[in-house]
C-alpha positions in Angstrom: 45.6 39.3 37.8 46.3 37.4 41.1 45.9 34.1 39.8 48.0 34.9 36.7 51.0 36.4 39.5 51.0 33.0 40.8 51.4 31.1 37.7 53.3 33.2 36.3 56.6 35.4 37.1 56.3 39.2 37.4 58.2 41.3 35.0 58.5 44.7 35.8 56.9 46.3 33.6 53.6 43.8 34.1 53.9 44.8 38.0 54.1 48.1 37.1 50.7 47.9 35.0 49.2 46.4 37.7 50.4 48.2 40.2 49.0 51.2 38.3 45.3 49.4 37.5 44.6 48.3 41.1 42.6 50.3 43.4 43.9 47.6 46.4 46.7 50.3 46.8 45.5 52.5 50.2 45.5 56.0 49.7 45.8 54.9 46.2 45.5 59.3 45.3 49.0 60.1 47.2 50.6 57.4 45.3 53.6 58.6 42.2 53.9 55.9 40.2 56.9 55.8 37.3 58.6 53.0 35.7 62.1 54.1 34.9 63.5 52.3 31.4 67.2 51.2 31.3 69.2 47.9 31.4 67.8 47.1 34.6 63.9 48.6 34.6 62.6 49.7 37.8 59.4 51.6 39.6 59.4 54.2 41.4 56.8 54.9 43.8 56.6 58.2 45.3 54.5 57.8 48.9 52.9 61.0 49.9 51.4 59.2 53.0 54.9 58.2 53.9 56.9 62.0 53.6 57.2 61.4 50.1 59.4 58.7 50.5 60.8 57.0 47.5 60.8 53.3 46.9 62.1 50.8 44.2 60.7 48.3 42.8 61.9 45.5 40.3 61.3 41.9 39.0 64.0 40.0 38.2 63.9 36.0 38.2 62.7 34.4 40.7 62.5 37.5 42.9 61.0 40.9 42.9 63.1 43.4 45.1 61.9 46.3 47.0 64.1 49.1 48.3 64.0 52.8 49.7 67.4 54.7 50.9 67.8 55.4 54.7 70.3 57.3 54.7 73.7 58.0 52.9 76.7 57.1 55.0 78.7 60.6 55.0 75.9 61.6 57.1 76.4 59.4 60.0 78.3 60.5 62.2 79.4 57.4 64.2 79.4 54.3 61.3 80.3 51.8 64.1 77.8 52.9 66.0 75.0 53.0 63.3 76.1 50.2 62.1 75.8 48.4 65.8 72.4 49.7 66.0 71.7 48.7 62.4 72.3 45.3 63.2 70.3 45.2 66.6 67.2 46.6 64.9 67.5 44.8 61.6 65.5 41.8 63.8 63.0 43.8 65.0 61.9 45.0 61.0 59.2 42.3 59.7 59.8 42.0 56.4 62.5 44.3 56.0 66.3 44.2 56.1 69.5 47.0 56.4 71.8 47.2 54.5 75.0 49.1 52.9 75.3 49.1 48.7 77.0 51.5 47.0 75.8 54.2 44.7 78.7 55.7 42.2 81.9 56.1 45.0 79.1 56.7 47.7 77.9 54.2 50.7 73.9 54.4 51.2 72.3 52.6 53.7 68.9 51.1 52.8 65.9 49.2 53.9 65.4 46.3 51.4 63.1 43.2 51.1 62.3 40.5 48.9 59.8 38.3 47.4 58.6 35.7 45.0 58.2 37.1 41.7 55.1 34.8 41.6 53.8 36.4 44.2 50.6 37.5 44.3 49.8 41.8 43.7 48.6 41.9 47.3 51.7 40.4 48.8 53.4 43.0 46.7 51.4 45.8 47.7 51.9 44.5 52.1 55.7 44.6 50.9 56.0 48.0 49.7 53.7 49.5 52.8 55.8 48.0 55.6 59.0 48.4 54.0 58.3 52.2 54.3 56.7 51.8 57.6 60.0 50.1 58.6 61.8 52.5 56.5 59.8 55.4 58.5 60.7 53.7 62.4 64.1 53.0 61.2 64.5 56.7 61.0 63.2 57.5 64.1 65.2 54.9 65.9 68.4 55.8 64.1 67.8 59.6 63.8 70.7 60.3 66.9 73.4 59.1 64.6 72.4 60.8 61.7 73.3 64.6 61.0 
Protein backbone atom coordinates (compact mmCIF):
# COMPACT_ATOMS: atom_id res chain seq x y z
CA UNK A 1 0.00 0.00 0.00
CA UNK A 2 2.93 2.55 0.48
CA UNK A 3 4.01 2.49 -2.95
CA UNK A 4 0.43 2.86 -4.29
CA UNK A 5 0.08 6.17 -1.45
CA UNK A 6 2.79 7.63 -3.49
CA UNK A 7 1.49 7.21 -6.87
CA UNK A 8 -1.59 7.73 -6.10
CA UNK A 9 -3.80 10.30 -3.96
CA UNK A 10 -5.52 9.19 -0.80
CA UNK A 11 -9.18 9.21 -0.61
CA UNK A 12 -10.68 8.88 2.62
CA UNK A 13 -12.23 6.16 2.65
CA UNK A 14 -8.88 4.26 1.04
CA UNK A 15 -6.92 5.77 4.15
CA UNK A 16 -9.37 4.70 6.29
CA UNK A 17 -9.00 0.94 4.96
CA UNK A 18 -5.67 1.21 5.42
CA UNK A 19 -5.49 2.77 8.33
CA UNK A 20 -7.76 -0.05 9.66
CA UNK A 21 -5.44 -3.09 7.88
CA UNK A 22 -2.12 -1.88 9.24
CA UNK A 23 -0.55 -3.21 12.25
CA UNK A 24 2.32 -0.11 11.85
CA UNK A 25 -0.29 1.75 14.16
CA UNK A 26 1.46 1.57 17.99
CA UNK A 27 -0.83 0.38 20.48
CA UNK A 28 -2.74 -0.56 17.46
CA UNK A 29 -5.59 -2.40 20.49
CA UNK A 30 -6.42 1.22 22.08
CA UNK A 31 -7.04 2.60 18.75
CA UNK A 32 -11.29 3.56 17.79
CA UNK A 33 -11.39 3.73 14.35
CA UNK A 34 -14.76 5.13 12.48
CA UNK A 35 -15.27 6.72 9.19
CA UNK A 36 -18.13 9.15 9.44
CA UNK A 37 -20.23 9.41 5.82
CA UNK A 38 -21.51 12.83 4.75
CA UNK A 39 -20.65 15.52 2.08
CA UNK A 40 -17.39 15.83 3.47
CA UNK A 41 -16.30 12.06 4.80
CA UNK A 42 -14.03 11.90 7.65
CA UNK A 43 -12.21 9.46 10.31
CA UNK A 44 -12.38 9.49 13.51
CA UNK A 45 -9.87 8.01 15.62
CA UNK A 46 -10.46 7.58 19.11
CA UNK A 47 -6.79 7.37 21.13
CA UNK A 48 -7.02 5.52 24.29
CA UNK A 49 -3.17 6.01 24.80
CA UNK A 50 -3.77 9.67 24.40
CA UNK A 51 -7.02 10.24 27.21
CA UNK A 52 -9.17 9.21 24.59
CA UNK A 53 -8.55 12.01 22.54
CA UNK A 54 -10.41 12.47 19.31
CA UNK A 55 -8.79 13.21 16.05
CA UNK A 56 -9.99 13.93 12.43
CA UNK A 57 -8.89 12.74 9.61
CA UNK A 58 -9.71 13.56 5.79
CA UNK A 59 -8.32 13.46 2.22
CA UNK A 60 -9.20 15.92 0.09
CA UNK A 61 -7.01 16.92 -3.13
CA UNK A 62 -3.84 17.40 -2.88
CA UNK A 63 -3.88 17.36 0.95
CA UNK A 64 -5.00 15.03 3.73
CA UNK A 65 -5.87 17.12 6.93
CA UNK A 66 -5.54 16.13 10.51
CA UNK A 67 -7.20 17.81 13.40
CA UNK A 68 -8.23 17.29 17.16
CA UNK A 69 -10.11 20.20 19.32
CA UNK A 70 -8.13 21.97 22.11
CA UNK A 71 -10.38 23.59 23.58
CA UNK A 72 -13.70 25.65 22.91
CA UNK A 73 -13.20 29.36 23.37
CA UNK A 74 -16.11 30.14 26.02
CA UNK A 75 -13.82 28.35 28.22
CA UNK A 76 -10.88 30.61 28.19
CA UNK A 77 -10.91 32.82 30.34
CA UNK A 78 -8.46 35.43 28.99
CA UNK A 79 -8.76 35.07 24.72
CA UNK A 80 -5.94 37.72 24.36
CA UNK A 81 -4.01 36.08 26.59
CA UNK A 82 -4.56 32.44 25.11
CA UNK A 83 -4.37 33.71 22.12
CA UNK A 84 -0.74 35.45 22.94
CA UNK A 85 0.40 32.21 24.13
CA UNK A 86 -1.21 30.34 21.27
CA UNK A 87 0.89 32.14 19.00
CA UNK A 88 4.25 31.87 21.01
CA UNK A 89 3.88 28.11 21.27
CA UNK A 90 2.48 27.42 17.81
CA UNK A 91 6.57 27.41 16.82
CA UNK A 92 7.50 25.24 19.24
CA UNK A 93 4.67 22.26 17.86
CA UNK A 94 6.64 20.16 15.00
CA UNK A 95 4.21 19.39 12.75
CA UNK A 96 1.38 20.94 14.28
CA UNK A 97 -0.38 24.33 14.11
CA UNK A 98 -3.23 26.40 16.44
CA UNK A 99 -5.83 27.61 15.33
CA UNK A 100 -9.55 29.17 15.75
CA UNK A 101 -12.50 27.66 13.20
CA UNK A 102 -15.80 27.86 14.06
CA UNK A 103 -18.24 25.04 14.88
CA UNK A 104 -22.17 26.12 14.47
CA UNK A 105 -22.06 29.97 16.28
CA UNK A 106 -19.17 28.52 18.55
CA UNK A 107 -15.18 29.35 18.41
CA UNK A 108 -12.93 26.11 18.99
CA UNK A 109 -9.49 26.17 19.17
CA UNK A 110 -7.64 23.26 17.55
CA UNK A 111 -4.36 21.62 16.75
CA UNK A 112 -4.27 20.93 13.02
CA UNK A 113 -1.64 19.66 10.37
CA UNK A 114 -1.34 18.84 6.92
CA UNK A 115 0.06 16.61 4.44
CA UNK A 116 0.40 15.26 0.94
CA UNK A 117 -2.37 13.13 0.13
CA UNK A 118 0.31 11.11 -1.71
CA UNK A 119 1.91 10.63 1.19
CA UNK A 120 2.97 7.55 2.24
CA UNK A 121 0.65 5.43 5.39
CA UNK A 122 3.66 5.93 7.66
CA UNK A 123 3.87 9.62 7.28
CA UNK A 124 0.19 9.48 8.01
CA UNK A 125 0.42 7.45 10.88
CA UNK A 126 3.86 10.02 12.45
CA UNK A 127 1.05 12.82 11.69
CA UNK A 128 -1.67 11.61 13.68
CA UNK A 129 0.78 10.59 16.81
CA UNK A 130 2.44 13.95 17.21
CA UNK A 131 -0.49 15.87 16.48
CA UNK A 132 -1.90 14.41 19.69
CA UNK A 133 1.25 14.52 21.43
CA UNK A 134 1.26 18.25 20.57
CA UNK A 135 -2.36 18.34 21.12
CA UNK A 136 -1.60 16.63 24.76
CA UNK A 137 1.60 19.49 25.70
CA UNK A 138 -0.49 22.15 24.26
CA UNK A 139 -2.91 21.41 27.10
CA UNK A 140 -0.53 21.29 29.63
CA UNK A 141 1.10 24.53 28.55
CA UNK A 142 -2.15 26.29 28.06
CA UNK A 143 -4.14 24.67 30.92
CA UNK A 144 -3.89 28.22 33.27
CA UNK A 145 -6.13 29.91 30.83
CA UNK A 146 -8.48 27.42 30.49
CA UNK A 147 -11.40 26.87 33.04
Amino acid sequence: MENEAMSQQWTTKALYDAINATEEFPHREHLTLTLEHGTDPSISLELASYGDLHVHLAASGEQVFVSTVLCHADQVDDRAGFNDACLRLNPHNPLSNIGITTVGDEDVYTIFGELSSRSPLSNIIEEILVLAHNTIRAAHELKSFIH
